[in-house]
Z-matrix of the N, CA and C atoms (Angstrom, degrees):
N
C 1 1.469
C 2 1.530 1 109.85
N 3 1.288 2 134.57 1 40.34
C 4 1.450 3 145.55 2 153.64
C 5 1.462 4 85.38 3 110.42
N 6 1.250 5 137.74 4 -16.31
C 7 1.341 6 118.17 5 -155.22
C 8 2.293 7 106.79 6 -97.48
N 9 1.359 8 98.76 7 149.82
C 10 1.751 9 96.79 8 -175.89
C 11 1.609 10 90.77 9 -68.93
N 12 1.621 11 92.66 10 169.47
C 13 1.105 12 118.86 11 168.78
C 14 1.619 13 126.70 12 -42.03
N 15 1.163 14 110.07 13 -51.14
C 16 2.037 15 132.93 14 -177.06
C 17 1.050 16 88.90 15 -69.45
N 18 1.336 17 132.12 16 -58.74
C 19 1.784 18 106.26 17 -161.36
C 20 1.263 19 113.14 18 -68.33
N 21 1.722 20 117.40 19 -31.39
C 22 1.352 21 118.69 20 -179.30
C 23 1.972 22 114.86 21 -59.76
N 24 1.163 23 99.56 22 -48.70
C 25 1.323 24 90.94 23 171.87
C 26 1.794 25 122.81 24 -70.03
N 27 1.168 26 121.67 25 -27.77
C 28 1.366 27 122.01 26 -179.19
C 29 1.421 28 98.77 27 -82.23
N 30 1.216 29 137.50 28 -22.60
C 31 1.818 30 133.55 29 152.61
C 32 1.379 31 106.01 30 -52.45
N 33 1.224 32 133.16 31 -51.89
C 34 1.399 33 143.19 32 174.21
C 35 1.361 34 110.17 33 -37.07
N 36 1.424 35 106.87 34 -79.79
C 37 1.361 36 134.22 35 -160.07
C 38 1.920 37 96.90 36 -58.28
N 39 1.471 38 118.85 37 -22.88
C 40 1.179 39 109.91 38 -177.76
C 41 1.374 40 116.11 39 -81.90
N 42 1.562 41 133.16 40 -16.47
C 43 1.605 42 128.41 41 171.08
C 44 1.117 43 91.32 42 -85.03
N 45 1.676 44 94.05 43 160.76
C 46 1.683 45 110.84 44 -177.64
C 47 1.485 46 101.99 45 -112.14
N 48 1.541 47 102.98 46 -6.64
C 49 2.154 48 104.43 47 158.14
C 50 1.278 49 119.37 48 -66.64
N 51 1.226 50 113.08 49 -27.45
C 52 1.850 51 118.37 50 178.47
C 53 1.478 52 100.97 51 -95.77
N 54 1.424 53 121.01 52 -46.85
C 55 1.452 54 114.04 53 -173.82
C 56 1.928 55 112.36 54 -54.70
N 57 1.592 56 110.40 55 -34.97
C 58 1.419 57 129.87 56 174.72
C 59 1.775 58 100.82 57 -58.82
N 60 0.970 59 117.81 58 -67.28
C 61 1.547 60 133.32 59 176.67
C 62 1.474 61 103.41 60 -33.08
N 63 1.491 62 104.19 61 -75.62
C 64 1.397 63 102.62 62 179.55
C 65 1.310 64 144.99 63 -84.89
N 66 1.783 65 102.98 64 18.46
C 67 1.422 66 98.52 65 174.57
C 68 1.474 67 148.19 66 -92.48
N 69 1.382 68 94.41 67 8.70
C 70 1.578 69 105.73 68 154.02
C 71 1.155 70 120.96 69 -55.23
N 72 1.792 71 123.54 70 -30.90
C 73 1.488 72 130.39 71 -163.51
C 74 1.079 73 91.63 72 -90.88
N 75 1.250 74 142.14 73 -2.65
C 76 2.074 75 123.40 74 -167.36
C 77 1.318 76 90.56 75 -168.23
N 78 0.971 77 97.35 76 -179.82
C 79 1.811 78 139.17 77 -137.73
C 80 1.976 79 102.45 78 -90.30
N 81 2.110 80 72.64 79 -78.05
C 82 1.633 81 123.09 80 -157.20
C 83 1.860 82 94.20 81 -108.37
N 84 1.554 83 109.35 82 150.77
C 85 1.509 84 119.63 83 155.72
C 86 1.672 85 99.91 84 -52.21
N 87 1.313 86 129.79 85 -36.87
C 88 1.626 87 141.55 86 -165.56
C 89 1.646 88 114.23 87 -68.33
N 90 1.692 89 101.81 88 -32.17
C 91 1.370 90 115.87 89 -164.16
C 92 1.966 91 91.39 90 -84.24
N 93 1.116 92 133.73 91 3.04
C 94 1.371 93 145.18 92 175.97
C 95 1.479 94 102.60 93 -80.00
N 96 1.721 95 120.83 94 93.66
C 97 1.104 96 109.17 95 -170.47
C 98 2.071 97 105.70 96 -136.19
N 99 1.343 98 101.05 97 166.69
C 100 1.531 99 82.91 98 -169.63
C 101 1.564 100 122.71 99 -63.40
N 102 1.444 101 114.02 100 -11.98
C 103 1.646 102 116.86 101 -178.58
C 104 1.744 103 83.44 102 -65.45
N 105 1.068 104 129.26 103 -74.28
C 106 1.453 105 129.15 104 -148.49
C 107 1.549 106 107.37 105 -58.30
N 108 1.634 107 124.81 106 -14.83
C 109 1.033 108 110.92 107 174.29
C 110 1.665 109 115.45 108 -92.81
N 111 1.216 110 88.53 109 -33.21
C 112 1.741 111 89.67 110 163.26
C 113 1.202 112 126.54 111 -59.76
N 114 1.326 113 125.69 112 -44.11
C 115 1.575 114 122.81 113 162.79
C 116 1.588 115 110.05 114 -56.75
N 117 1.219 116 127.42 115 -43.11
C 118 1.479 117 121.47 116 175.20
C 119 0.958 118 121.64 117 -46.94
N 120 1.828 119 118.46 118 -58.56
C 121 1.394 120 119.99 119 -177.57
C 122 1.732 121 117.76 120 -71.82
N 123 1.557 122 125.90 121 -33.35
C 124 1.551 123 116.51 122 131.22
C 125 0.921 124 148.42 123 -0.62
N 126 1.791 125 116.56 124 -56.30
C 127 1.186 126 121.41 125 177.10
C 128 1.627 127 102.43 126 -93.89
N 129 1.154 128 123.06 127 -38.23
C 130 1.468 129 111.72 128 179.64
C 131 1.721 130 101.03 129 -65.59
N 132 0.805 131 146.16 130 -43.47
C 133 1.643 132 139.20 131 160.97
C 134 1.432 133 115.86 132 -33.99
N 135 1.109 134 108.74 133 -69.12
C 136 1.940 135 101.90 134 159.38
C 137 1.082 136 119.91 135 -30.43
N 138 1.547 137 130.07 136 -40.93
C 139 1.607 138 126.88 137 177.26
C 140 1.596 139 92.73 138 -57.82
N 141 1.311 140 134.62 139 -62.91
C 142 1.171 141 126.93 140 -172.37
C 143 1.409 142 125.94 141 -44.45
N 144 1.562 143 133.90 142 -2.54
C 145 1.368 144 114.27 143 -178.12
C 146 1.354 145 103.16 144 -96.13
N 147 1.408 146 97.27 145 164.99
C 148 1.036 147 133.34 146 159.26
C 149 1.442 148 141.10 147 -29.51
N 150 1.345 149 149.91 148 100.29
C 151 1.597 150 101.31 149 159.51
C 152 1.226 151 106.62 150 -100.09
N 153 1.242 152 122.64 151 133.11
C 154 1.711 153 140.88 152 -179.03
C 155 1.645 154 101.24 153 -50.96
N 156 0.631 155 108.48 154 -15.95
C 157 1.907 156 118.44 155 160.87
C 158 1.438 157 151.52 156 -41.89
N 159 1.501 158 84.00 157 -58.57
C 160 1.238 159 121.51 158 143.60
C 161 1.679 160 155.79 159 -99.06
N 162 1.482 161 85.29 160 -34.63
C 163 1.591 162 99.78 161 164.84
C 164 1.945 163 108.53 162 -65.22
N 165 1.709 164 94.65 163 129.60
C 166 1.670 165 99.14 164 -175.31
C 167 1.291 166 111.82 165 -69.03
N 168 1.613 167 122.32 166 -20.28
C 169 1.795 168 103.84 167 -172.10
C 170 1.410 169 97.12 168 -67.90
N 171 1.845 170 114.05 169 -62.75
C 172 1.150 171 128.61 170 -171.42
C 173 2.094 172 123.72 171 -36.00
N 174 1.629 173 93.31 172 -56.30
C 175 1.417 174 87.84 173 176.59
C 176 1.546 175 103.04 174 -76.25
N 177 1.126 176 145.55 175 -16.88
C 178 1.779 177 128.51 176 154.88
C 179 1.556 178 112.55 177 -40.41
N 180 1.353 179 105.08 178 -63.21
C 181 1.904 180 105.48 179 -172.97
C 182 1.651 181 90.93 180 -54.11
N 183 1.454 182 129.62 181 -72.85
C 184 1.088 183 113.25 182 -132.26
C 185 1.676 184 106.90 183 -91.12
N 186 1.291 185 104.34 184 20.88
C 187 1.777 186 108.98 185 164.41
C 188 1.361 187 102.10 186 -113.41
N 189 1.649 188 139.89 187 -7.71
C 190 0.959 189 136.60 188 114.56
C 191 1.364 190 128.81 189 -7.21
N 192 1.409 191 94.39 190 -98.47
C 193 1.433 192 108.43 191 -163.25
C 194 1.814 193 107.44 192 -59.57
N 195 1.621 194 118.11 193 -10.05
C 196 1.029 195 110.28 194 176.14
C 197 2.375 196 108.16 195 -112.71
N 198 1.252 197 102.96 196 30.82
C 199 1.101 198 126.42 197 122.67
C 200 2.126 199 80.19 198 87.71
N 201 1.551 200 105.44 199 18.61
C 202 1.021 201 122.07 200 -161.95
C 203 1.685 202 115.47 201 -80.67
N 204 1.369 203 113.16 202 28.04
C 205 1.315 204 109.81 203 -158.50
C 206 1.666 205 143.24 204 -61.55
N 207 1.472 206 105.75 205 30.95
C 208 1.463 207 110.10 206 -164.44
C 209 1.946 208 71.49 207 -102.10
N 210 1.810 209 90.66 208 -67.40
C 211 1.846 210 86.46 209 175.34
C 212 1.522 211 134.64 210 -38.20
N 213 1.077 212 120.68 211 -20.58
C 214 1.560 213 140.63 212 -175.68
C 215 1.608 214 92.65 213 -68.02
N 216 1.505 215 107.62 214 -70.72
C 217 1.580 216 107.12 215 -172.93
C 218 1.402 217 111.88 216 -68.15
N 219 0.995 218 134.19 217 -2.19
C 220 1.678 219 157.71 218 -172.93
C 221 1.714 220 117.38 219 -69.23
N 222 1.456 221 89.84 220 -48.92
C 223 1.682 222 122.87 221 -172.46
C 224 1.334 223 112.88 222 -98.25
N 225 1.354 224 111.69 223 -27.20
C 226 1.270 225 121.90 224 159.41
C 227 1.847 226 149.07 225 -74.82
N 228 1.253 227 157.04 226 98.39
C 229 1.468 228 121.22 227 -162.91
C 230 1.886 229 102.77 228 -79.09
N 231 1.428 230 116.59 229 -163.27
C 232 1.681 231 101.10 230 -162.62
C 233 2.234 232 74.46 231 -86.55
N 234 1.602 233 116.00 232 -46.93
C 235 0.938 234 108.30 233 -161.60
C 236 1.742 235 110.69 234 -79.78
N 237 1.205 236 104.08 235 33.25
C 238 1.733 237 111.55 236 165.33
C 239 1.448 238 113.85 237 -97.55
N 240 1.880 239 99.36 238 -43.56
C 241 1.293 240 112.14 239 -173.63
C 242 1.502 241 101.51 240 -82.40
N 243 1.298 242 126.31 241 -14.49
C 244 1.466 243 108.91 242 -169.69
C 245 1.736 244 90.76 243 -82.31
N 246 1.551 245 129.29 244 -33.32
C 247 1.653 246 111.13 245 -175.26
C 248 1.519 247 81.06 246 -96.23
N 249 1.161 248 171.01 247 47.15
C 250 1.593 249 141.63 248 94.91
C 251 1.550 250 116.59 249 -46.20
N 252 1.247 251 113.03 250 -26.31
C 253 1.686 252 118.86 251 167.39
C 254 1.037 253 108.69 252 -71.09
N 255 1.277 254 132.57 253 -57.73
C 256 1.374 255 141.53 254 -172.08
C 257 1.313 256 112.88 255 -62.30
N 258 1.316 257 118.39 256 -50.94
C 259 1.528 258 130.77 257 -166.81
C 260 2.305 259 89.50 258 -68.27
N 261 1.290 260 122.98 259 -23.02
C 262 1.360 261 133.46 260 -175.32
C 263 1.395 262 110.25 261 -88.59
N 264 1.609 263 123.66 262 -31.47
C 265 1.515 264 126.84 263 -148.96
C 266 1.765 265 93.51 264 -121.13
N 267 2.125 266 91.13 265 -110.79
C 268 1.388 267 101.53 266 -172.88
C 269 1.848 268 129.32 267 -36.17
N 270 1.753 269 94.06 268 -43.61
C 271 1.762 270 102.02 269 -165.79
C 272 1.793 271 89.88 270 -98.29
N 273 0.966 272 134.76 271 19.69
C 274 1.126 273 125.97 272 163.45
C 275 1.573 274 136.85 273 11.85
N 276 1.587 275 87.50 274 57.71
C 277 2.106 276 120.97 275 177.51
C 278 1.213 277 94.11 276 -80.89
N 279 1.387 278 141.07 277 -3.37
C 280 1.337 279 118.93 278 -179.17
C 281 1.494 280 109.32 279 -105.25
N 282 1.348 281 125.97 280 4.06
C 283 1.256 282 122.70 281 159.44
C 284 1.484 283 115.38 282 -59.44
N 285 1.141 284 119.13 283 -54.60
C 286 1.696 285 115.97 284 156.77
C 287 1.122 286 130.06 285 -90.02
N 288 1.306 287 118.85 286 -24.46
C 289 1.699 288 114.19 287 -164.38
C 290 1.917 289 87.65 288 -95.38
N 291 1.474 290 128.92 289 86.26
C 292 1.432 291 105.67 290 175.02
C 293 1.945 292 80.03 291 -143.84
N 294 1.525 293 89.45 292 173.22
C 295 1.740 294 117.50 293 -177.70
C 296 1.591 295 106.87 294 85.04
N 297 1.243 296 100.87 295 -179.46
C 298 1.467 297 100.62 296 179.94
C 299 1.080 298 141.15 297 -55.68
N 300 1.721 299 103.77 298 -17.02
C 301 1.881 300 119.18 299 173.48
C 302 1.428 301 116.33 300 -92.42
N 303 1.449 302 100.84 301 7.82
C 304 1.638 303 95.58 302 -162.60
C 305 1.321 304 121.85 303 66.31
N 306 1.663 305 131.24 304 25.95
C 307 1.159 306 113.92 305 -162.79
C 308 1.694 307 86.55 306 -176.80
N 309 1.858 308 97.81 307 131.78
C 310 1.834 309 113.41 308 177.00
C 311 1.366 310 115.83 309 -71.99
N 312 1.434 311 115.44 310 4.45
C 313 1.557 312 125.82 311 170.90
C 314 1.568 313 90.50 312 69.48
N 315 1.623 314 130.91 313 -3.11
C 316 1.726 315 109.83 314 -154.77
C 317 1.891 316 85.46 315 -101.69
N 318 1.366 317 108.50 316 -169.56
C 319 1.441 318 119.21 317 -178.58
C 320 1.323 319 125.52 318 -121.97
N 321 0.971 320 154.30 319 105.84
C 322 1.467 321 158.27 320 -130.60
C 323 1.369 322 107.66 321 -144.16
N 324 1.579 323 122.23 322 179.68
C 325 1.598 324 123.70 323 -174.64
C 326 1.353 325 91.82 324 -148.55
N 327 1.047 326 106.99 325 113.79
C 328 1.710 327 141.86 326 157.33
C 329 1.125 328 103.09 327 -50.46
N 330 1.406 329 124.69 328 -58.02
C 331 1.494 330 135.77 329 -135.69
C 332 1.277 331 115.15 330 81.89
N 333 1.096 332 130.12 331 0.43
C 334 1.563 333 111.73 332 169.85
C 335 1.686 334 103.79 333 -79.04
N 336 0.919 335 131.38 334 67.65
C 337 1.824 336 131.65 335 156.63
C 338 1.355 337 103.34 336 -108.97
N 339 0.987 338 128.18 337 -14.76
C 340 1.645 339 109.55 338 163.33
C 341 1.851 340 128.77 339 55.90
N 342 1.691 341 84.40 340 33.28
C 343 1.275 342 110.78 341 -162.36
C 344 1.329 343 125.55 342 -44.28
N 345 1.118 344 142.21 343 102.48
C 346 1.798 345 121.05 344 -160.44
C 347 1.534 346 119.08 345 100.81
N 348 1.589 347 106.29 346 -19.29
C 349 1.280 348 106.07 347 -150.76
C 350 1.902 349 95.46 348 -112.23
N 351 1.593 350 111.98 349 -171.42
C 352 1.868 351 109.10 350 167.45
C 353 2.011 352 90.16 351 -57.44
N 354 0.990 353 93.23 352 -166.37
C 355 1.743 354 107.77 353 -179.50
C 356 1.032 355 121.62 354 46.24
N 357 1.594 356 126.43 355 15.49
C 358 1.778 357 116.28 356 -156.40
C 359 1.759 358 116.22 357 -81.95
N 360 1.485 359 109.19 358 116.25
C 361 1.345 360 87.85 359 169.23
C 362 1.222 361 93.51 360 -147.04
N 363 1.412 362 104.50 361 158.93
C 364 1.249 363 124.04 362 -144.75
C 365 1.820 364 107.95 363 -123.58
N 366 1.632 365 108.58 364 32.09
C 367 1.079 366 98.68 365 178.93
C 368 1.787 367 146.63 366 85.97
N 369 1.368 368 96.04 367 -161.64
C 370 1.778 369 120.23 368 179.97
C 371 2.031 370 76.44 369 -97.38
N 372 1.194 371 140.27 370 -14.24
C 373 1.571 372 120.94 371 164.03
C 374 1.084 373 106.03 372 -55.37
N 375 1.287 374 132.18 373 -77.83
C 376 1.182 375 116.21 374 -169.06
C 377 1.293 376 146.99 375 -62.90
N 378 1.211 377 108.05 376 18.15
C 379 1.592 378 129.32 377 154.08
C 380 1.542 379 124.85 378 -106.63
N 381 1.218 380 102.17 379 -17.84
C 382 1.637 381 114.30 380 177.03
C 383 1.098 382 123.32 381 -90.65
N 384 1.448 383 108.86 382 -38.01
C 385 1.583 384 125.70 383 -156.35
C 386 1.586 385 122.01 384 71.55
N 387 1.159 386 108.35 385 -2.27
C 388 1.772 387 109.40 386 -161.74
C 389 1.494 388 90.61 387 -107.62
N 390 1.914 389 90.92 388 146.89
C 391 1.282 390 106.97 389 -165.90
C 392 1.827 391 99.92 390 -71.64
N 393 0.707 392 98.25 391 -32.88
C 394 2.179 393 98.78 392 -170.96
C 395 1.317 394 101.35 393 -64.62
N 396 1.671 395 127.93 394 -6.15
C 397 1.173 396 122.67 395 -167.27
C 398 1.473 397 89.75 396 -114.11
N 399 1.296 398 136.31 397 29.21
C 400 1.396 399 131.49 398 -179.71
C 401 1.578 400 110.81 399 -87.79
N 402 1.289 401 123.13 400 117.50
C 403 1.725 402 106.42 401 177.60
C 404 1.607 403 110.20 402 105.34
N 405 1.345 404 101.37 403 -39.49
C 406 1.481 405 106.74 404 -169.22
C 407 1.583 406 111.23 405 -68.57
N 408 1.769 407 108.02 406 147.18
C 409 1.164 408 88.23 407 169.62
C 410 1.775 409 90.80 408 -161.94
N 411 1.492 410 84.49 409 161.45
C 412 2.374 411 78.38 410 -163.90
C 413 1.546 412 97.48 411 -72.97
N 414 1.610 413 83.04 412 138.52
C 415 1.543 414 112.49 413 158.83
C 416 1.926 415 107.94 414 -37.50
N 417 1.614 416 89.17 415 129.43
C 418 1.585 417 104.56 416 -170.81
C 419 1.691 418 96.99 417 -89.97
N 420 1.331 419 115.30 418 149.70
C 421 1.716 420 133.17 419 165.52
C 422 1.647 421 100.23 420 -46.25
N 423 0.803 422 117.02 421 145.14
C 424 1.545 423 122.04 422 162.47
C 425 1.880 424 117.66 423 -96.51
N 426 1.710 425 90.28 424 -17.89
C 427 1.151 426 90.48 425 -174.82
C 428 1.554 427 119.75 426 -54.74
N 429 1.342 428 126.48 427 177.97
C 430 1.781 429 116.62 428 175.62
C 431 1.629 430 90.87 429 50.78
N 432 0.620 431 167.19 430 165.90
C 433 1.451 432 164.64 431 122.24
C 434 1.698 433 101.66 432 -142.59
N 435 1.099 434 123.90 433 -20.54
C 436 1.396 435 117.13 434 -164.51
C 437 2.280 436 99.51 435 -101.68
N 438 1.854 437 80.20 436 -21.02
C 439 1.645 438 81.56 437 176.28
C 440 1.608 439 115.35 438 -86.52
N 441 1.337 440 112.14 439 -7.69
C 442 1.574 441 107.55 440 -163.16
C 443 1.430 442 107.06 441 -104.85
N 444 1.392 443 123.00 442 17.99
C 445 1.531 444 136.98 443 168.72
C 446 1.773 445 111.25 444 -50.74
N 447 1.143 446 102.01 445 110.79
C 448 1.613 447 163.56 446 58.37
C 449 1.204 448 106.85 447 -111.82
N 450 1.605 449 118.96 448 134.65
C 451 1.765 450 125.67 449 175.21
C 452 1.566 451 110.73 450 -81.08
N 453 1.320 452 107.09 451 165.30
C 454 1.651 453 127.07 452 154.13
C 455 1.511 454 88.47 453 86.11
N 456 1.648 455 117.83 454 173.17
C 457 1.416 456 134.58 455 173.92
C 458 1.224 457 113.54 456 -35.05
N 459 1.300 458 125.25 457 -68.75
C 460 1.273 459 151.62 458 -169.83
C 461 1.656 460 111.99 459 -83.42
N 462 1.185 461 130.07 460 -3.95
C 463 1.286 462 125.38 461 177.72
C 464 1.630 463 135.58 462 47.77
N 465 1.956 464 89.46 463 37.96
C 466 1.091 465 114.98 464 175.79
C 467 1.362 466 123.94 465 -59.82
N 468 1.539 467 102.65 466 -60.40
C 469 1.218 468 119.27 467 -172.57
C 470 1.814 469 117.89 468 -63.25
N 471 1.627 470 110.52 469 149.75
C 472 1.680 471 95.78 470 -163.30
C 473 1.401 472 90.90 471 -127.86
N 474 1.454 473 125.58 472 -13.91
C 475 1.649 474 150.99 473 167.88
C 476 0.990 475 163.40 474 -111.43
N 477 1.391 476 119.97 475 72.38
C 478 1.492 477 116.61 476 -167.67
C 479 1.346 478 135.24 477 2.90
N 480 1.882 479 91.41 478 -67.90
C 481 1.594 480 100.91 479 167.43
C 482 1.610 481 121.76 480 -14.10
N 483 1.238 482 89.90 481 -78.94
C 484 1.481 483 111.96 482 -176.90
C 485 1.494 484 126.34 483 -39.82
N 486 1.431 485 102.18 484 -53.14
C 487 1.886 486 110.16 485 176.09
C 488 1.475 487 94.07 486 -36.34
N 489 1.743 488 88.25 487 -56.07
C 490 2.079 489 92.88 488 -164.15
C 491 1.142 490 114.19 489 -34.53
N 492 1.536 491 121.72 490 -73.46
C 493 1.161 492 133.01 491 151.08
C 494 1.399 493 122.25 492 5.36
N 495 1.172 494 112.00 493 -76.67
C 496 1.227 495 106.81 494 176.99
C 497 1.511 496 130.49 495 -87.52
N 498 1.005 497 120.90 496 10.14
C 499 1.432 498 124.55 497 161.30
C 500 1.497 499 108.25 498 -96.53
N 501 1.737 500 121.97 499 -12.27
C 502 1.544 501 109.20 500 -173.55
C 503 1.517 502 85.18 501 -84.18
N 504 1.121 503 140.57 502 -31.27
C 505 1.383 504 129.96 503 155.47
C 506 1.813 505 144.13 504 -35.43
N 507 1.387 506 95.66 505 -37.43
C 508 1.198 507 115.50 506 160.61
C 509 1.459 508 103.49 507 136.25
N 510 1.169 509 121.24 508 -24.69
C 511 1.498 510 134.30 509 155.04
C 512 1.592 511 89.74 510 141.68
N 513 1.257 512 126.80 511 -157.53
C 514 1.127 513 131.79 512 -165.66
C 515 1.573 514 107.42 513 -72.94
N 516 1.301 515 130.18 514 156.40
C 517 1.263 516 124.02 515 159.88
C 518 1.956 517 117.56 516 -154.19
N 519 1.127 518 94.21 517 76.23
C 520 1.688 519 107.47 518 161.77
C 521 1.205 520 129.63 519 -8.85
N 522 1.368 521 155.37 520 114.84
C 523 1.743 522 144.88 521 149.46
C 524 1.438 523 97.41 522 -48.68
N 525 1.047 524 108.54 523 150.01
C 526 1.576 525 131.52 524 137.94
C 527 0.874 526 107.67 525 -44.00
N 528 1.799 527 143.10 526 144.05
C 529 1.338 528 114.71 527 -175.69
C 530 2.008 529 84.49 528 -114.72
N 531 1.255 530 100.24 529 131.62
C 532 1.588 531 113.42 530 168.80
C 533 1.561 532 130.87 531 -4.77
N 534 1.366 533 89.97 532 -43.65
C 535 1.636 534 104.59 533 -164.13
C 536 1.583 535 99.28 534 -107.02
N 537 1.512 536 121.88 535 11.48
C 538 1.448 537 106.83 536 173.53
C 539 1.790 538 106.17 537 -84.33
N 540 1.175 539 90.88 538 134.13
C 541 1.630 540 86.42 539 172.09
C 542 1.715 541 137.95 540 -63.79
N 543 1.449 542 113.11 541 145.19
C 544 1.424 543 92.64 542 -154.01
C 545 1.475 544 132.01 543 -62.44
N 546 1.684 545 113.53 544 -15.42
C 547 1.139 546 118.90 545 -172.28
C 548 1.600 547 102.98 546 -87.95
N 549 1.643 548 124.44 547 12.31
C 550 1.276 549 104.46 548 -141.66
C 551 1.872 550 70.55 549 -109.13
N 552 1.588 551 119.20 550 133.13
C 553 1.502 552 120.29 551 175.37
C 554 1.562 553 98.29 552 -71.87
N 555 1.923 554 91.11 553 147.16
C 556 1.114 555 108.44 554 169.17
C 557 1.866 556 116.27 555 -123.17
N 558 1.376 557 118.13 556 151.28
C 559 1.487 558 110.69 557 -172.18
C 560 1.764 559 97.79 558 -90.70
N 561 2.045 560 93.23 559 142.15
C 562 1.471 561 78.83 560 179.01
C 563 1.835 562 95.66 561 -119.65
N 564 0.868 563 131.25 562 -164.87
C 565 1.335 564 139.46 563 -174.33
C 566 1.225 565 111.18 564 -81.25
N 567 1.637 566 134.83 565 151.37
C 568 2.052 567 133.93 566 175.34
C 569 1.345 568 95.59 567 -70.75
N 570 1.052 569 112.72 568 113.78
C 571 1.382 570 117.65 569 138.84
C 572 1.653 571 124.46 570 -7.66
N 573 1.235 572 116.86 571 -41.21
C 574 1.340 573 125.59 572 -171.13
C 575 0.904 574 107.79 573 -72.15
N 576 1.326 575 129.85 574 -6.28
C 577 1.657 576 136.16 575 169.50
C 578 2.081 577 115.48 576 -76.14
N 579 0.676 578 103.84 577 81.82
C 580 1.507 579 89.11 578 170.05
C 581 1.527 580 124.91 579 -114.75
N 582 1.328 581 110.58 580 148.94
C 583 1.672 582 117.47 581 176.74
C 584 1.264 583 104.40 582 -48.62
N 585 1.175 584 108.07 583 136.80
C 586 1.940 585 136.92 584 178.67
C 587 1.946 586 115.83 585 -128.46
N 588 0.715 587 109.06 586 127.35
C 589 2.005 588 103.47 587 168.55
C 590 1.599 589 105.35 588 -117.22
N 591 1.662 590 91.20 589 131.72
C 592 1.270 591 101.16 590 -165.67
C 593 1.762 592 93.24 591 -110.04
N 594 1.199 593 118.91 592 167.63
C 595 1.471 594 113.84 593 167.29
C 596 1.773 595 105.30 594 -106.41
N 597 1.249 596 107.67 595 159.23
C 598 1.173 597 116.98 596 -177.35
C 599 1.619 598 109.23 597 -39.48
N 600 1.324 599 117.20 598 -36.93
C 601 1.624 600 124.87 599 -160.63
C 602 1.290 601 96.91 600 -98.37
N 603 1.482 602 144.29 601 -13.96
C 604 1.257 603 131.04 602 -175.63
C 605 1.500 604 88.91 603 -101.70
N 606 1.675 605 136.23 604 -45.69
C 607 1.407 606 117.65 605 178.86
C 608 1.490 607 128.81 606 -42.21
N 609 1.647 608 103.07 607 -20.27
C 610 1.658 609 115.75 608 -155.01
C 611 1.815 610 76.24 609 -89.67
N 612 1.361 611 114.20 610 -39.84
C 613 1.813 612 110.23 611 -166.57
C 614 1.628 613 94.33 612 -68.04
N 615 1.123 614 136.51 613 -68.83
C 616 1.696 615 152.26 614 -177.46
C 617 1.555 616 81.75 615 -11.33
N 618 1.638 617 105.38 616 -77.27
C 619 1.424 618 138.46 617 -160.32
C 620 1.880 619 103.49 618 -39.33
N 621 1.201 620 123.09 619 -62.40
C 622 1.366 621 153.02 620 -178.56
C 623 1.153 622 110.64 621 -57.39
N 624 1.613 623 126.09 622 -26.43
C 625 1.438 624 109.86 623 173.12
C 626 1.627 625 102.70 624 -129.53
N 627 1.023 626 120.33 625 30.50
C 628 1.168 627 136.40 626 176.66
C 629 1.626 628 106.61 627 -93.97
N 630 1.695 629 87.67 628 -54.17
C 631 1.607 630 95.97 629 165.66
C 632 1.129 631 127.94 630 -69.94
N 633 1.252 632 131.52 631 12.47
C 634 1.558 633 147.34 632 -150.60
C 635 1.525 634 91.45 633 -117.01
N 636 1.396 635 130.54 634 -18.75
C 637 1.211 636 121.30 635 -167.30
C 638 1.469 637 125.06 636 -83.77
């Protein structure tokens, strides 16, 4: 998170919840160093995979791609596969959410920066300085998705529903607020967002294999 290595560990080394945690691994508060936290957070990341086995998107593609189709519908429910279409076609999540992480690794603007306003943040700007980088911020994994509750940057969101919602809208989209001055840039939303209408029964499908992830 912008910060070097040394400070991260001497932030560490200063709670006595992490120093407790980690003192089987060291000695000294001193022996708390950034190799050992990097191997830590490593191995807790390994808890996070997968086996393609079990996970339903994964064993769909790869009983797919191995031409396996009793298993395909197997791994699938009918109303998983009907929002795997959706989440591909009408609501068009696969413009960003695509590859193996669920996610274009690139950075985009929602509009949730809340520019001016309580909540304001301003992004991949404030590491860049550049105005096109105002708001933006990289496309999140979908993976875990049901474990990483609160959604969005800021961990606003408390409901699926709702994201939906607001992306069948087009995703968020901000005024200018009146009194900003004219030379002063303002962030506007990607394009890649556009209004969608879902019906009650395809939101519940969107919804259903979303949670599948």
């Amino acid at each position: 998170m912008a910060h070097n290595t040394r400070t991260i560990a001497r932030q560490v080394a200063q709670y006595s919840d992490y120093r407790d945690l980690l003192a089987p691994l060291t000695r000294t508060p001193q022996d708390i160093s950034w190799e050992l936290l990097a191997e830590s957070l490593a191995e807790f990341q390994r808890t996070l995979m997968d086996d393609p086995k079990t996970q339903p998107l994964d064993s769909f593609l790869l009983a797919i791609e191995a031409g396996d189709w009793q298993k395909a519908k197997n791994a699938l429910t009918d109303q998983q596969l009907q929002g795997l279409h959706l989440f591909r076609t009408k609501a068009g999540c696969i413009k960003c959410h695509n590859g193996p992480l669920l996610s274009d690794q690139r950075f985009h603007n929602t509009g949730l920066h809340y520019f001016g306003r309580k909540f304001e943040d301003l992004g991949r700007y404030e590491i860049t300085g550049k105005n096109q980088d105002m708001g933006a911020f990289r496309t999140p994994s979908l993976r875990h998705l049901m474990a990483t509750k609160p959604w969005m940057h800021n961990g606003l969101f408390t409901q699926l529903e709702g994201i939906i919602r607001m992306y069948e809208h087009g995703g968020a989209r901000p005024r200018r607020p009146a009194t900003l001055p004219a030379e002063q840039y303002y962030p506007t939303t990607t394009q890649l967002l556009t209004p969608f209408n879902l019906t009650p029964a395809e939101r519940q499908a969107l919804l259903a294999f979303i949670k599948a992830l």
